[in-house]
N, C-alpha and C positions, 0 to 999 in steps of 0.2 A: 504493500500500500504506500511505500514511504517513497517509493521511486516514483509516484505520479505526483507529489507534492506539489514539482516544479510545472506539472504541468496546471494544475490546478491554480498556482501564481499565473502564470500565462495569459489562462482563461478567463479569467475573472476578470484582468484589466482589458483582456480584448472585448469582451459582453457588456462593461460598462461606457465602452470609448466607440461601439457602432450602435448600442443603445440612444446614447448621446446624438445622435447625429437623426435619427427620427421619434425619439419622446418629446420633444416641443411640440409637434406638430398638433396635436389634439387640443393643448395646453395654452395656444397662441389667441384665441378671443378672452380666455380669463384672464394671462399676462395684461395684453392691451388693457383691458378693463381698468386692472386694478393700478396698472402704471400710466395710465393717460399715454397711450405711446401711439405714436401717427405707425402710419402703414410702413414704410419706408425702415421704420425701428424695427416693425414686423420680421421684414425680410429679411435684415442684417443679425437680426435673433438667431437666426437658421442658419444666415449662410456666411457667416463670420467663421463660426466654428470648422464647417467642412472648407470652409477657405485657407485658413491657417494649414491646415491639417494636410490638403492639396500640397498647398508653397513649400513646405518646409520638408514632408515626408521623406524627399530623395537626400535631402541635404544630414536631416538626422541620422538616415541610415550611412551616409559617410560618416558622420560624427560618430557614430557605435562603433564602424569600423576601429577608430582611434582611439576611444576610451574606454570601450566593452562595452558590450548588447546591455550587460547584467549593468552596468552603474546607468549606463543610458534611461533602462527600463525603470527604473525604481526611483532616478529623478521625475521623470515624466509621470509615473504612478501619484508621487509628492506633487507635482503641482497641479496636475489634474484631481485632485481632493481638496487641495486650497482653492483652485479656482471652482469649484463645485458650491464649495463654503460659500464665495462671496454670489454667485449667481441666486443661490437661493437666498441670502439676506437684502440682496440689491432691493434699494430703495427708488429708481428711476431705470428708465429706458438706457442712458448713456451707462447707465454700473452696469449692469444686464448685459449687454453689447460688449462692452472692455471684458468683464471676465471670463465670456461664453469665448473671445478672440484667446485669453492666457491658457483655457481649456481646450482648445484647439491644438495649442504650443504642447501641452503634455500628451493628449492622443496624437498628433505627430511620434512623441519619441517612443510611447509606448507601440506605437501599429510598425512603424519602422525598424523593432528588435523581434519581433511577433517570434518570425523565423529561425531567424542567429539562435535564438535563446531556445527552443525548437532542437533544431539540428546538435548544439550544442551541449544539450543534454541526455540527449537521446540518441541510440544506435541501432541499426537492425531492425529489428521486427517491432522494438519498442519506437521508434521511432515514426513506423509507417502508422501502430496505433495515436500514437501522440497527435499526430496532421491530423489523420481522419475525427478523432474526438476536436479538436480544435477549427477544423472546418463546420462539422454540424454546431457548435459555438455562436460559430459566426452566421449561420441560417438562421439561428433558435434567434440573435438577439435580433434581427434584421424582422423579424415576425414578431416577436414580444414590444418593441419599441412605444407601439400606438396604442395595443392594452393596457402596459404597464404607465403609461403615459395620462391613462384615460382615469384607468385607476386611482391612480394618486391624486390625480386633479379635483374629481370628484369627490371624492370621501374622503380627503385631506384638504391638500391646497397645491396650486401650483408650484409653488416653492418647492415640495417635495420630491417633483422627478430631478431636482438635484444635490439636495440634501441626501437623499436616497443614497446617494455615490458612499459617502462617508463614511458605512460603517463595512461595506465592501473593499473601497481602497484599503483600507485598518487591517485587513483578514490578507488582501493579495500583497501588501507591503512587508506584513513579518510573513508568510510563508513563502515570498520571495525571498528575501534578506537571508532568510536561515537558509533553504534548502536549494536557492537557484546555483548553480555552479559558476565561477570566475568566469568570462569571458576571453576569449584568445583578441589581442586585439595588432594591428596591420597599420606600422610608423612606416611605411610604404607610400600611404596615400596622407591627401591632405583636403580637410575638409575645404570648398568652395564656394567661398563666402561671396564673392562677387556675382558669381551667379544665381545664386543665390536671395540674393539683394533684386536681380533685375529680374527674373520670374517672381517671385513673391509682390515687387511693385508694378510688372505687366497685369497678374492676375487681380491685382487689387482695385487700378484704376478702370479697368473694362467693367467691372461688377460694381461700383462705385458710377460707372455711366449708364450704364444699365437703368439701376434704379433713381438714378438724374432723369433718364429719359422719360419714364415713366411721371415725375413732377413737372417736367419744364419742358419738355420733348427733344425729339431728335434733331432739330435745326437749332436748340439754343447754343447761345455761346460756350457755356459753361459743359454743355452733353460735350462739345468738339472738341473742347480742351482737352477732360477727360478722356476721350476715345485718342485724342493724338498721342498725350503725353502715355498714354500705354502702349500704343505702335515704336514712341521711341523706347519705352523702358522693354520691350519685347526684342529691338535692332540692336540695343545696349547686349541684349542679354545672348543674342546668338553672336556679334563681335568677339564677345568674352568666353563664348566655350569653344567658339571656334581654336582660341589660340590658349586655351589651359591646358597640363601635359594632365591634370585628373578634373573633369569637368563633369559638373552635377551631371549633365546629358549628354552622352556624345550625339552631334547632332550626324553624322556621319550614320546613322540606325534611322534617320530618315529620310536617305535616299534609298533604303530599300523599299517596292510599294508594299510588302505584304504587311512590313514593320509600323508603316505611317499611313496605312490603313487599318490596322487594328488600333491605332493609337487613336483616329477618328472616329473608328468604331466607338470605343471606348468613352470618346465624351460623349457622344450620341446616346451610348447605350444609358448613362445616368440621367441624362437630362430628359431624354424622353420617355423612363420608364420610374423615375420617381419625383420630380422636379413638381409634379400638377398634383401631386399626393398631399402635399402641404394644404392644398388652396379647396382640394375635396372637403376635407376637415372642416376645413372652415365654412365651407358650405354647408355640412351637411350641421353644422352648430348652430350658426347666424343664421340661414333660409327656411331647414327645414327643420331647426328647434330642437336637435338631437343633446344628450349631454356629452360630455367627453368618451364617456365609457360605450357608447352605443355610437359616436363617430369613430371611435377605433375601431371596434368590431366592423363595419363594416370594408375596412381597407383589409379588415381578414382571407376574404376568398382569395386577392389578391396575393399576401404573404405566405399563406398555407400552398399555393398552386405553385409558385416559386420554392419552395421549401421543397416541396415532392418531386418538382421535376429536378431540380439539382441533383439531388439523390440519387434519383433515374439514368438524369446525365453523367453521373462519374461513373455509375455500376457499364454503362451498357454505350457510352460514346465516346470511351477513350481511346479507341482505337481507329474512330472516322474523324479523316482530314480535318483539322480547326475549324477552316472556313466554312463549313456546312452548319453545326451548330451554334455559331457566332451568327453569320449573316442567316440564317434561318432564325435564330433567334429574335434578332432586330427586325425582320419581319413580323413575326411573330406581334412584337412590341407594337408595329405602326397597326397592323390590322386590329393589334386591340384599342389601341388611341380612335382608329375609326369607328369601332362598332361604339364607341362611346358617348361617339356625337349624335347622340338619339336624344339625350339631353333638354329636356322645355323646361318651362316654367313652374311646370304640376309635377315636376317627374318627382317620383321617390329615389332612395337608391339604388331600388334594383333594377334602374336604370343602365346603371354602369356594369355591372355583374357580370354578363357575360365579355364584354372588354375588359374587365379585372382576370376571369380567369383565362382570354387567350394571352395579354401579356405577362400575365404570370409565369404561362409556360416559355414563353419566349425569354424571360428572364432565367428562369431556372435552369434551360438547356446553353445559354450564352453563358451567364455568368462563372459557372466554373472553369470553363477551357481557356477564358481572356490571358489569365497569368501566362499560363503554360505555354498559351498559343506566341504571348508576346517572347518568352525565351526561344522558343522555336524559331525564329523569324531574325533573331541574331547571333554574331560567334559566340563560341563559347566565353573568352574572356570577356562579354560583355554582358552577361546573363544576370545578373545579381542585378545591374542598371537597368536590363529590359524588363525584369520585374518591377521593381521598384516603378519605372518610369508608367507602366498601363496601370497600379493602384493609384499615381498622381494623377491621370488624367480623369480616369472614373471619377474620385473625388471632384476635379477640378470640375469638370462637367454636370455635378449637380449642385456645386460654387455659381454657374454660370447659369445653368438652368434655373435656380429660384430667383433671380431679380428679371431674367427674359420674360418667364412665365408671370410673373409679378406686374411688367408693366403691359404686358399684350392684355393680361386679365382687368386691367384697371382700365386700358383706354379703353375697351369694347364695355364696359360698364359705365361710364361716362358717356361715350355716346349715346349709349339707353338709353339714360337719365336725360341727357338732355335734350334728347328726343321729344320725352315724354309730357315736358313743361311742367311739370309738380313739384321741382326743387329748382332753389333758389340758389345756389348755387352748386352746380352739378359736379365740377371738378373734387370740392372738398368732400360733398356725399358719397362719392364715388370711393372715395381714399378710404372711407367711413368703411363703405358695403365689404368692399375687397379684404379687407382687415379686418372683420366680423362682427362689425359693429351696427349693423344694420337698425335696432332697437331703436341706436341713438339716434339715428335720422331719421325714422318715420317718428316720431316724438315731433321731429320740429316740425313734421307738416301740419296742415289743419285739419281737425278731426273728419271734414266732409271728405277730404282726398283721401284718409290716411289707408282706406282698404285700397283705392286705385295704386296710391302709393306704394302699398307693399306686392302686386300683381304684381308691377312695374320691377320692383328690387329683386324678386323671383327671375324673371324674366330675364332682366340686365346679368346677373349672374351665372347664369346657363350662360346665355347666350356667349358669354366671357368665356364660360369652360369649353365650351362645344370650339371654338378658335384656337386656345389653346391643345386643346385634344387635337383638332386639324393640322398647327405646326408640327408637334411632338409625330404625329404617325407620319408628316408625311421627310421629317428631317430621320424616322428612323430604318423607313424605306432605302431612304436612298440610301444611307449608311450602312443597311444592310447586302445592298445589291455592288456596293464598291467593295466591302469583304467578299463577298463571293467572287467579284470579279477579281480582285488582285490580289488573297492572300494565298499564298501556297504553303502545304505541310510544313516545309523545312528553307532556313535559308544557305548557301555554299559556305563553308566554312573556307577562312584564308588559306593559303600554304603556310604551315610552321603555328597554326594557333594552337596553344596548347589548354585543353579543358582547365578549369580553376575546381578548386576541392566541390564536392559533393555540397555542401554545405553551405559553400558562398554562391553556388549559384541558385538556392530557392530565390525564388521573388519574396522580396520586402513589404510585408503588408499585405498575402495575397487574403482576398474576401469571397466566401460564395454568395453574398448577395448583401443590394443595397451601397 
């Protein structure tokens, strides 16, 4: 029993740091509520954390290299518990925001050693059981997130789904500390701060315009700033790995097409298969009156479907080509974004149902072959980076997906609204509806409108989701059909490259879903 200790340290802070990344979601009209927090505060609630966590992931796992997985891990553990602390005592939107970005910084270093620490302490057969219990980990927390989510909201407080963390981290910090094993660590490489610096500030300023866009729109001045000054912090950023002898990303793995289209895949596959799951919640709270606990439960068919089919996909597709169950996958995904758009004004939820469970499957047969598929796709001394780099994008990709899906859902809701002439100012009620505050704005109408009123915010709302659902299926199609067309099984290994240990080449952070 005493030899799965370390794996039980592992699991814990993996369950709590993909937990983290969709337990908000259900919890986001009571946050608003109780913190007066505009919509915009909304989105950065959510996508701060998988932002951080994106930017830094490749660069922490350099950093492990240098100081050991094991000290790596058990920092990140420590500050992902204090930043927990201050998330559940924040007293405003801006605290909330700041310490959901410092808990970002600690699942970065914790998702980044996942493996090292993995491999490291395990051998053989214990070893092949270690992954397999730590992937269905990562399914379990990936499906529990909106329950657990709903849960505490309801019958406690919001604050709870992250207080929750505290007495978890407490349990994975000493039975890490005692039982994890030293890490081997590689004064070989050098962490790449420069690079480091210029994708974390690319990634920052596009999501940052994003949700400008969505306030002020796409012709403002300040949307263009923002969209430039992340084109140069992006030019900054391929100058400098260009000419690094250890560079967070060799960009030289995306001139291969199979490499830099699984890498496209890969934001695609996040952003249009979870990115609109935030804003379902919210709908089904604010529109159609649900509580937390009964808006999670329904994003369940969706989670359980992906949970099963991954399972399915490891036992029975690990021997067909990548590209089939990736780009089959993402099809998969758009066809259920379409059967979704049946969406009105009256609809219940199981409206969406049958598009929850065909993208479900398309996630569950994609999702686990992404890692694998991305080491396949380059040499062997670059396998640990080509890991590393498909969990950055995935993340990155639903960094990018919540403030897209964020501002396409608000503009198509303001033009409802102001279609409809009932509200006196349509832009701010719009920011209102979007953000789940619906309540608050048929309040301000006058009692003779207020039923037309609330048709109208039914209505405005679909109509928002049914657009979004149309983006999402049709950016996952194509994503799907460019993996099918250009990734292949394997890619030519050099003359003279020689394999890197067993060890160092898992992917950094690999996730089966979410």
């Amino acid at each position: 029993m005493r030899k799965w200790l370390p794996l039980l340290a592992v699991c814990l802070g993996t369950f709590m740091l993909l937990v983290d990344v969709t337990i908000v979601s259900v919890a986001l009209p009571r946050m608003t509520d109780s913190l007066d927090a505009s919509f915009s505060a909304l989105q950065w609630v959510v996508d701060v954390y998988v932002l951080v966590l994106a930017a830094l992931l490749m660069a922490l796992g350099s950093l492990s290299d240098l100081a050991g997985a094991r000290r790596v891990y058990l920092i990140g553990l420590t500050v992902f518990a204090c930043a927990s602390l201050a998330c559940g005592l924040a007293g405003s939107s801006e605290v909330l925001i700041a310490a959901r970005g410092v808990q970002g910084l600690g699942a970065a270093a914790m998702f980044a050693t996942n493996t090292a620490l993995l491999a490291s302490n395990y051998q053989g057969r214990d070893r092949g059981v270690a992954f397999g219990m730590w992937g269905a980990v990562n399914g379990a927390a990936a499906a529990a997130g909106p329950i657990l989510g709903g849960l505490l909201t309801e019958h406690l407080n919001w604050r709870w789904i992250f207080l929750v963390n505290l007495p978890v981290a407490v349990v994975a910090l000493y039975v890490g500390a005692r039982y994890l094993a030293k890490s081997p660590t590689r004064r070989d490489r050098r962490m790449d701060l420069p690079g480091t610096i210029g994708f974390t500030l690319a990634a920052t300023l596009v999501v940052f315009a994003l949700i400008h866009a969505g306030e002020e729109g796409w012709g403002a001045d300040s949307t263009l700033a923002l969209l430039g000054g992340s084109a140069l912090a992006l030019l900054a950023f391929v100058l400098v790995e260009r000419r690094r002898r250890d560079p967070m990303l060799d960009l030289g793995l995306m001139r291969t097409p199979s490499f830099a289209a699984l890498m496209g895949g890969a934001v695609v596959f996040s952003a249009a298969a979870f990115a609109n799951l935030v804003f379902v919640s919210v709908w089904a709270q604010s529109v159609l009156g649900f509580g937390p606990v009964k808006a999670g439960l329904i994003l369940m068919p969706f989670s359980a479907m992906s949970f099963v089919a991954a399972g399915l996909a490891g036992r029975f597709l690990a021997a067909v080509p990548p590209q089939y169950p990736i780009g089959g996958g993402l099809l998969l995904i758009g066809v259920g974004s379409f059967l979704e758009m049946s969406l009105t004004g009256s609809s219940g939820w199981t409206a969406l149902l049958a598009g929850f469970l065909v993208a479900g499957v398309g996630v569950g047969i994609a999702s686990p072959i992404l890692a694998s598929a991305a080491l396949a796709a380059a040499p062997a001394d670059r396998a640990g980076m080509a890991g590393g780099a498909a969990n950055t994008f995935r993340q990155l990709g639903f960094a990018l997906g919540i403030p897209a899906v964020g501002t396409l859902l608000s503009g198509v809701v303001a033009r409802e609204l102001r279609d409809s002439g009932l509200f006196t100012d349509s832009g701010e009620a719009a920011e209102l509806v979007t953000g789940g505050r619906s309540e608050a704005v048929l309040a301000a109408v006058p009692e003779g409108a207020r039923q037309a009123a609330g048709r109208t915010v039914e209505n405005a709302y679909a109509a928002g989701l049914d657009q979004v659902f149309l983006a999402g299926g049709v950016a996952a199609v194509v994503a799907g059909a460019m993996v099918l067309l250009l990734v292949r099984p394997s890619a030519p290994q050099p003359e003279g490259a020689s394999p890197r240990p067993a060890e160092d080449a898992l992917p950094k952070g690999h996730v089966a879903a979410g």
